[in-house]
N, C-alpha and C positions, 0 to 999 in steps of 0.2 A: 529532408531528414526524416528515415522512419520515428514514427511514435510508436512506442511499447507501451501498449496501454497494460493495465493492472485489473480487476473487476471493477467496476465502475466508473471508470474515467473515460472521457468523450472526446469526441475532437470533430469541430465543423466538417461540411462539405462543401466545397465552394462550386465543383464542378457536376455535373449532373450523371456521368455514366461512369459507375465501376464493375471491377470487378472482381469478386471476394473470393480466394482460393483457400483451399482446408487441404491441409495434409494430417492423414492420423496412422498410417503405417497399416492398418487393415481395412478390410472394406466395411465402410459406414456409410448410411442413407444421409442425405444432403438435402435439403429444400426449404422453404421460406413461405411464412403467412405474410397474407397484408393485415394493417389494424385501423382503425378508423381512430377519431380523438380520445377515446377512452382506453385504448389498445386492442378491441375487440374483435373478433373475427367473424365476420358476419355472415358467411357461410364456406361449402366447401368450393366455389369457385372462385375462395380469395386464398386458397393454399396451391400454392407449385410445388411440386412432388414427382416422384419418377414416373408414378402413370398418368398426370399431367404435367409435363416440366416447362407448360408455356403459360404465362399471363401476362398481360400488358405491362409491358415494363419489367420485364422477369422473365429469366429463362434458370433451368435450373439440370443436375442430369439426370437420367434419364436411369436410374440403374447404381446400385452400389458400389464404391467404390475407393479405392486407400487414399484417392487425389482429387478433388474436384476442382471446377469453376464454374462459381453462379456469375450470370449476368444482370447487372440492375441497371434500369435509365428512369431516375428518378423525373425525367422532366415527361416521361411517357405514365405514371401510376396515376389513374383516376383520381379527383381532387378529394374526394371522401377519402383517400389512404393519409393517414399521417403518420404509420408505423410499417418496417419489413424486419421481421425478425428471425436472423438466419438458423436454422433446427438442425441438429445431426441427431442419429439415433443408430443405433444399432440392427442389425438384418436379421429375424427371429427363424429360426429352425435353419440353420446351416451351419450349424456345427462349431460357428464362433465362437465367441466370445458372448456373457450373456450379460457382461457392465463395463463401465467403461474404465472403472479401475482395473480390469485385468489390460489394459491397453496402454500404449504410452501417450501424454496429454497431447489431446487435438491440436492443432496451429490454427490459426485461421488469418489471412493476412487482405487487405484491402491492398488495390496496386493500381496504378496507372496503365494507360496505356502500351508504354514503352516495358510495363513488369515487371518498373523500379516500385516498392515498397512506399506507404505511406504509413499504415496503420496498422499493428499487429497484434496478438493476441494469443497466448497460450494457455490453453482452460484446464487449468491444472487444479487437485484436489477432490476427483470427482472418484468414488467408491462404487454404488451400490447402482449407479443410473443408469439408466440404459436410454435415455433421451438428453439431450441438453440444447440449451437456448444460448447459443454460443456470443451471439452479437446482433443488435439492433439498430437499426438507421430511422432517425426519428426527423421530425418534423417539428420545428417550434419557432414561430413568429415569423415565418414565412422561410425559416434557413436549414437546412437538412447537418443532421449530427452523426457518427458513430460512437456506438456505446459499448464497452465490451460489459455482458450480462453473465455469462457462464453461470446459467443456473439449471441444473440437476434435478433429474426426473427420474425418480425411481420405476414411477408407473407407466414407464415407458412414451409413446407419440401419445397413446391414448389420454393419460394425466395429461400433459404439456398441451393439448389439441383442446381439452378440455378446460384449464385456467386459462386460456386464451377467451373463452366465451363461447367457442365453436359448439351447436347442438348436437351435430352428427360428429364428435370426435372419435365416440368406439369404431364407428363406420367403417370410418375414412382411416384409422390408424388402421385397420385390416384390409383394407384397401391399398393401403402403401403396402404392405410387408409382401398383401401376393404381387403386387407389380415387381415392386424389387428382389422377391422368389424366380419370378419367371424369367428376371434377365438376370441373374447371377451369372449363368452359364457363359453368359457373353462376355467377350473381354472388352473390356475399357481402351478406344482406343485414345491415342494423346492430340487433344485438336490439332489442324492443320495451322502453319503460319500464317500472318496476318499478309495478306493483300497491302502494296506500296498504300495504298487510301487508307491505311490503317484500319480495316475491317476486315472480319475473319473470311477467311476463306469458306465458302461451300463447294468443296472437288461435287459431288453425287449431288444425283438428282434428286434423291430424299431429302440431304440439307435443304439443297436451293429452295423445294416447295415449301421446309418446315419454315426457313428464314422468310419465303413470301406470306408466308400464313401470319408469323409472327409478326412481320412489317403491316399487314392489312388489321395487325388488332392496336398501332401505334405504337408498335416497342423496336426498341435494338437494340445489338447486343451491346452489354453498360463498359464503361470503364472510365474511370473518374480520376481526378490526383485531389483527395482532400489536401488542405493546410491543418498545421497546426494552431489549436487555439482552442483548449475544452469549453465546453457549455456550465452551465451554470449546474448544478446536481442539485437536478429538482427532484429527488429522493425518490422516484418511482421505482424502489429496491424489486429487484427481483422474489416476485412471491414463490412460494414451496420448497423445497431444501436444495437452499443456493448453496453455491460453492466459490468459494476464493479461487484467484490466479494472480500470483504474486508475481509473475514473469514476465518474459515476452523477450525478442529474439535476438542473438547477438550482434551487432554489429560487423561489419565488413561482410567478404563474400562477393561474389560475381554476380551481376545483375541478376533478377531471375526473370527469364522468356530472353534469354540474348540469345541468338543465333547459332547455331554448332557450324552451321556451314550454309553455303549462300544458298540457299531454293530447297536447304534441308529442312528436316524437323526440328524442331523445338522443344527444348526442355523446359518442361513449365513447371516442375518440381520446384519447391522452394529451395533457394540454394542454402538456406540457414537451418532446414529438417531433411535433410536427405534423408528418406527413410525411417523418420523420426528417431534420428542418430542423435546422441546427445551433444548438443552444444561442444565447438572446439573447445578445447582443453586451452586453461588458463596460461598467462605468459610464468614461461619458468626462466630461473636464476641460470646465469651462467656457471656450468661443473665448479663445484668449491674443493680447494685443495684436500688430499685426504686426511680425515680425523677432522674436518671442520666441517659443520653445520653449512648447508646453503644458503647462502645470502637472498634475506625476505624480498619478495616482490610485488610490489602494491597490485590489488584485480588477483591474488592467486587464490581463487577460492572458484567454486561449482555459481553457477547464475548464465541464465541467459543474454544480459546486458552487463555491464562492466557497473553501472549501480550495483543492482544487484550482489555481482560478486563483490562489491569492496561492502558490502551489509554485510552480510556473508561473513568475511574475513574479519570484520569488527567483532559481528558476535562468535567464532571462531577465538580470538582472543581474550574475548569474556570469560569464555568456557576454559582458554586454554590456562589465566592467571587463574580462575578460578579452580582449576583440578590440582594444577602446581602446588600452589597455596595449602590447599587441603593435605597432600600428602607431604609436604612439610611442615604442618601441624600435627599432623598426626604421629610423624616418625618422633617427632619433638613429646609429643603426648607418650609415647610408645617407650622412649626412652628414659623419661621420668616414672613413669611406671614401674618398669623392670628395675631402676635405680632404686625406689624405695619399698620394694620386696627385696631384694639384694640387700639394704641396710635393714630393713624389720628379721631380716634371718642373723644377721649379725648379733641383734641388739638382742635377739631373743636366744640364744645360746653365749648362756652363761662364762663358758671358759673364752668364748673370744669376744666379750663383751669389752673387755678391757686391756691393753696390752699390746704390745706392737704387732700382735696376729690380727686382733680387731681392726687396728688403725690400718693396716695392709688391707684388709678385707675392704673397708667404708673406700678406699683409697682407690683400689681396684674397680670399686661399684661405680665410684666419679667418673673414672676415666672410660670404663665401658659408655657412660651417658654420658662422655663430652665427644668422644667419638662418633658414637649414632648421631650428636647432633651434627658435629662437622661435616660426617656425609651426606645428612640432608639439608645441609646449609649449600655443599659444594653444588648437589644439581639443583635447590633449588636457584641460586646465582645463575647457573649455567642457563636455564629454561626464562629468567628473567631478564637474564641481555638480550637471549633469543628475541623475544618481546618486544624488547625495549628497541631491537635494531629496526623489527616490524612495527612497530608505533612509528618511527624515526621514519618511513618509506612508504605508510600509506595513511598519514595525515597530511602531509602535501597533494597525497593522488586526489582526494576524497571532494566530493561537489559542495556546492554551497549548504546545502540544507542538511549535509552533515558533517561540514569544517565547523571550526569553532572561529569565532569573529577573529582571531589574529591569521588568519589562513587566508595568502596574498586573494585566495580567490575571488573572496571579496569585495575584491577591488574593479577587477571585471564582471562582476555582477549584472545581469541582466534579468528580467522577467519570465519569469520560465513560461512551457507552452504547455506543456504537462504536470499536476503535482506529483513529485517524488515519492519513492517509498516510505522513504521513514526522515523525521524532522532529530537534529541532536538538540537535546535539553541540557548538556551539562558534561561532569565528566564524572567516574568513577575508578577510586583508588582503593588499595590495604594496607596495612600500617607496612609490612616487607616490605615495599617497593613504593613510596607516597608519588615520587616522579615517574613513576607509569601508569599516566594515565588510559581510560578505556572510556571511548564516546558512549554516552546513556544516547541511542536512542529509540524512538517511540514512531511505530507504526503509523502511517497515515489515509488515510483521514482516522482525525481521533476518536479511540476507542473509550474515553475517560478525561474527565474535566482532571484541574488540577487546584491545591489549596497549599498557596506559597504562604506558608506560617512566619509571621509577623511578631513573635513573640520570644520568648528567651527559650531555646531548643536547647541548651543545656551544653552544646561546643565551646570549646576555648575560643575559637572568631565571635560566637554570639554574644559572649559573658565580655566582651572588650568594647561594646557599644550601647548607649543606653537607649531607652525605648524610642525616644526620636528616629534617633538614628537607623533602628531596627526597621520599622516601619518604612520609613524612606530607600532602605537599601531592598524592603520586599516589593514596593509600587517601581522599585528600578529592573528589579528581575521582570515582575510582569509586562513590562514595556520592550523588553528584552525578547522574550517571550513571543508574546505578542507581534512584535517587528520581524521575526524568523518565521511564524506561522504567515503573515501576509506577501513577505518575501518568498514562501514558500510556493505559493497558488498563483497558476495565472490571474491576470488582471479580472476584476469582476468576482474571483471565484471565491471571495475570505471576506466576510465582514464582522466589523470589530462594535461593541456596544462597550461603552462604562458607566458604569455607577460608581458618582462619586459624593455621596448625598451631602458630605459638611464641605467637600472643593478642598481637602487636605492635600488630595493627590495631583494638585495643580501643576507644580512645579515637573515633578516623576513624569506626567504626561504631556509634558510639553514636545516632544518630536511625534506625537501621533497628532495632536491637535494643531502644532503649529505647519506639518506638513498638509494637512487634510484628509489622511488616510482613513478619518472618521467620517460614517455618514452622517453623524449627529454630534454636537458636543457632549460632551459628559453631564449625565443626568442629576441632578440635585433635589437635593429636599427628596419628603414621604412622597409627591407629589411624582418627582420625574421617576424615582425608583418604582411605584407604582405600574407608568405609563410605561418604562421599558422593558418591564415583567409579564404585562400584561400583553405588548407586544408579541415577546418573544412566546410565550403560553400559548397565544392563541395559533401561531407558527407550525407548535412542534402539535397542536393540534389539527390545523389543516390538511398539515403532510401526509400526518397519520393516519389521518380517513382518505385520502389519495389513494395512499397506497394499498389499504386496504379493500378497499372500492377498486383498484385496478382503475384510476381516474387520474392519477398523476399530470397528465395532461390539461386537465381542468381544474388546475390551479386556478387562483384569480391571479390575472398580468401583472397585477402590483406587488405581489408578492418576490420578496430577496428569495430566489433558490440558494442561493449561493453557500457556503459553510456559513455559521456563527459565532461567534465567540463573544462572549458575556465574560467581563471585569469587572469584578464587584471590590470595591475599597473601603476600607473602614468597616468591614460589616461585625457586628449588627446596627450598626448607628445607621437608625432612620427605616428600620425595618419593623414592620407589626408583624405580627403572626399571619396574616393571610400572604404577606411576602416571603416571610420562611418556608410556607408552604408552596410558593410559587417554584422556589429555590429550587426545594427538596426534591419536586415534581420535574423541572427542570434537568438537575442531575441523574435523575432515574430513568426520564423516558429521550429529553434528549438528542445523546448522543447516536443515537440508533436513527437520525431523521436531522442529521448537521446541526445541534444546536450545542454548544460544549463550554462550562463555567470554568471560570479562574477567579477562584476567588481568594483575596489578600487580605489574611483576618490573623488576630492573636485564638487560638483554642481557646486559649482560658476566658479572654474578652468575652465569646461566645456562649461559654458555659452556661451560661445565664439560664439560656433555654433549656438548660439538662437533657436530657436523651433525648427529644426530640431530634439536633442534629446530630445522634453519632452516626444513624446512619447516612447521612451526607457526608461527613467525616471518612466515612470508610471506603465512601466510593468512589471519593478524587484521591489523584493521585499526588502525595505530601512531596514537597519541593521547599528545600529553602532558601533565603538571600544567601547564606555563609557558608561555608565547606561544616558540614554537618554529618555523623556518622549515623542517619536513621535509616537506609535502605539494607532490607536483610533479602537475600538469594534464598527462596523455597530448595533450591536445589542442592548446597552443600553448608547450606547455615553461616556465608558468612556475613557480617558486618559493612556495608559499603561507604564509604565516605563519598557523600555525592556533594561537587562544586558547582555552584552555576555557573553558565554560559554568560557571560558578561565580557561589553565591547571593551577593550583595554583601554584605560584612562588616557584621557586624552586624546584619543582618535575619534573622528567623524566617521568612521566607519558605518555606524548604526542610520545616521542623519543621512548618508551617504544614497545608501539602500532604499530608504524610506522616501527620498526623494524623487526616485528611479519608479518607485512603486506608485506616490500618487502623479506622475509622470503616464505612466500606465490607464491607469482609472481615466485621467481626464481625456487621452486618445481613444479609450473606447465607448465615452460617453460622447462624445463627438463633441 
């Protein structure tokens, strides 16, 4: 099964030769540095490049062009490499294109042998660059990974040649542009098929002698089948202005390198970019009779993966209640308006102030404003079944990590291999339409801790339970929470901390400590809260000189790369001020380096501290136990009623999961 990776998600190598194809629809420079343990480039004869496209264990081409194929044999690259990171760039003075935003996003696809798909990649979001670091095959603990890096270089090879550590990058970047000057003129032709031994063919005598040359420096040409299974993100973020890729390639499609005919050529285009043609077109409804709306179809929305599209179509229906909504408040605002200028002109002339002219007039003004509301009552109904038929057809379609725990899918639940785009927290409603619900969800890896308020939020649900109860139903969300974010990540890739300094939250967290999906149990007293602040502190510091340093690699081996998650319970109980400070440090830097707080406090509880925490306050995102109307839309101002995500009473569902998860953990700790 391909992986569609996203920018930073990884996935093992298990095998040693691939080989990495890029399609971008115009011709772009293609070629790859080696990096030693710190990522570095140690000189220019550890770049392949078109005026060199051979190095041990690397072949790359030779000349620009709209399709490539690099060849890697990882079991051939000198033991000093522990990094190959694959670069395109644009070709200077021929009249192209001079960024990579005026082009359509690169593909870049890892493939087996046979030129079925393993790992893909679409490096989308890129403006002003004219270089980018598309993807990186890394080295860690003796096991080779893929990374999709899609990071952005405006200062063309020469920046990008240069953050790599390379001394000669101005050099050797003008050194690339004339080699790939000089064979522009040359047409690209499309390798010959692979030889029955499954290696490529060299028809000419130039191949044969370059393949001997290549063979006598210990390489061959690569092609490899990774598995699925991401690495640990060990936060080595792409330094200089990175770019998102939120995609990656659709599903189905005819192999790509299959055969057109026996002893024929071979199409080695990707069959999911032809020409970096946009993604097939989503599944449509069957013709709906006439004067009826098309019956919704789950996936009908624009994405390259059928994730994708059903995000897509969620927030599509956010936007779509959300515009509805607005222009039937407004026709409603609109009409009371005009109704009470219509009564102030009444009231304000005297002869029809009183009298069956007046009472005709007020009479007349009603029914103008029972009218305008009826018609914007009638489409907004009309546009809300619409909705409601599309909630009804793509909450059954939708994956685990964005169904809600009563969504059979659940039940087949299994450990993913890749994390997902985005995780659901919950649901979101407005008062028109309370039973049309809209999935709240939230991007992944998270971008913002979260503060599940534990105190009286001022809802009709919140005001029906007293503070026990409050409290118990917010350490039930975060456990909730919590079991969706670890459900979400492969095995290894999520680890969970709590603080629970008085052991109130004992009960609340009995499916994470009773399954063991905790590394540690929950921390107690000044003492533990202490140790697992200072833990995670010193974490979100290590990383961050990694990355900085471009040392990401020389992490210490005992260090969890893996995501974080910090549950704080009760807080402030048991916190001093150098803990708050830990917090606050915590929630600010973070998120940016996998370390992300949930903390389960009453506001008011906290006030103590006065403005020290509002801005902790301000920077997670408020979630709470009860269906609560505290989320407002920047975009048309309204009010959201947000419900939590909570397994239906009664069901094992949650235990279910959980189970499955540290199932997981204990197979890959051997």
């Amino acid at each position: 099964m391909t992986a569609e990776l996203v920018r930073g998600q990884n996935h093992p190598l298990p095998q040693a030769r691939l080989e990495i194809r890029v399609s971008a629809g115009k011709p772009i420079v293609a070629g790859a540095t080696l990096g030693d343990e710190q990522g570095t480039v140690r000189g220019t004869e550890w770049v392949a490049h078109p005026g060199s496209p051979h190095l041990p264990g690397l072949e790359v081409s030779k000349q620009a062009a709209a399709d490539h194929r690099l060849a890697v044999d990882l079991g051939a690259l000198p033991e000093s490499v522990h990094r190959v990171s694959v670069l395109l760039a644009l070709p200077l003075g021929v009249g192209g294109p001079s960024s990579f935003g005026a082009l359509a996003a690169p593909f870049v696809a890892v493939t087996v042998l046979d030129g079925s798909e393993v790992a893909s990649y679409t490096v989308t979001g890129l403006d002003s660059e004219s270089a980018v670091v598309a993807l990186e095959l890394y080295r860690r603990q003796g096991a080779w990974k893929v990374r999709a890096v899609g990071q952005g270089y405006a200062g063309g090879l020469a920046e990008m040649l240069a953050d790599q550590g390379l001394p000669q990058a101005n050099e050797l970047a003008t050194a690339i542009q004339e080699a790939v000057s000089s064979g522009l003129a040359r047409s690209v032709q499309a390798p010959p098929p692979r030889a029955q031994d499954d290696d490529r063919a060299r028809p000419t005598a130039s191949r044969t002698s370059a393949r001997q040359e290549q063979a006598g420096n210990g390489a061959t040409p690569a092609d490899a089948a990774p598995t699925a299974m991401p690495a640990p993100a060990a936060s080595d973020a792409a330094r200089g202005s990175a770019t998102g890729a939120p995609s990656a390639a659709v599903p189905g499609g005819p192999e790509a390198g299959a055969p057109q005919a026996a002893g024929g050529p071979i199409d080695y285009a990707h069959p999911r970019r032809q020409n970096t043609a946009p993604p097939p077109p989503p599944p449509t409804a069957p013709p709906a009779p006439p004067g009826q709306p098309a019956p919704p179809v789950a996936g009908d929305a624009t994405g390259w993966s059928m994730e994708e599209r059903l995000y897509n179509q969620v927030w599509g229906m956010f936007e779509d209640l959300a515009r509805t909504t607005a222009a039937y408040r407004s026709a409603v605002d609109f009409a009371e308006s005009r109704m009470e200028q219509e009564l102030d002109k009444v009231l304000s002339d005297p002869r029809s102030r009183i009298g069956s002219a007046g009472d005709a007039a007020r009479q007349a003004a009603r029914t103008k404003h029972d009218n305008l509301v009826e018609q914007a009552r009638v489409v907004l109904e009309r546009d809300l079944a619409q909705l409601v038929a599309e909630a009804e057809v793509v909450e059954p379609a939708l994956p685990p990590a964005f169904a809600s725990w009563h969504n059979p899918t659940w039940h087949g639940y299994r450990v993913p291999m890749e994390i997902p785009m985005a995780l659901r927290l919950g649901d979101l409603q407005l008062p028109e339409r309370p039973d049309l619900r809209i999935p709240m969800l939230v991007r992944l890896p998270l971008e913002r801790g979260m503060w599940i308020d534990s105190g009286r939020s001022g809802s009709e649900a919140a005001l029906m339970l007293d503070s026990h109860q409050l409290r118990r139903a917010a350490m039930d969300t975060a456990v909730a929470h919590a079991a969706r974010l670890l459900a979400a990540y492969p095995a290894g890739e999520f680890t969970v901390h709590v603080i629970d300094p008085a052991g109130s939250g004992a009960l609340a967290l009995a499916p994470l400590t009773g399954f063991g999906v905790l590394d540690a149990p929950p921390a107690a007293g000044a003492q533990g809260v202490s140790a697992v602040l200072a833990k995670l502190t010193q974490r979100v510091d290590l990383v961050q000189m990694a990355v900085r340093g471009r040392a990401a690699d020389a992490l210490p081996p005992d260090l969890d790369t893996a995501e974080q998650l910090l549950i704080v319970n009760d807080f402030p109980h048991g916190f001093d001020d150098r803990a708050v400070t830990q917090l606050r440090y915590l929630a600010d830097e973070g998120p940016a380096v996998g370390v992300h707080l949930m903390m389960v406090a009453d506001r008011e509880d906290a006030s103590e501290y006065g403005p020290v925490l509002d801005p902790l306050w301000r920077s997670l995102l408020r979630v709470t136990p009860v269906p609560d109307d505290h989320l407002v839309d920047p975009w048309v101002g309204h009010v959201w009623t947000y419900e939590p995500m909570l397994p239906p009473a009664g069901s094992q569902v949650l235990q279910e999961v959980l189970a499955r998860v540290a199932a997981a953990r204990r197979s890959l700790r051997g």
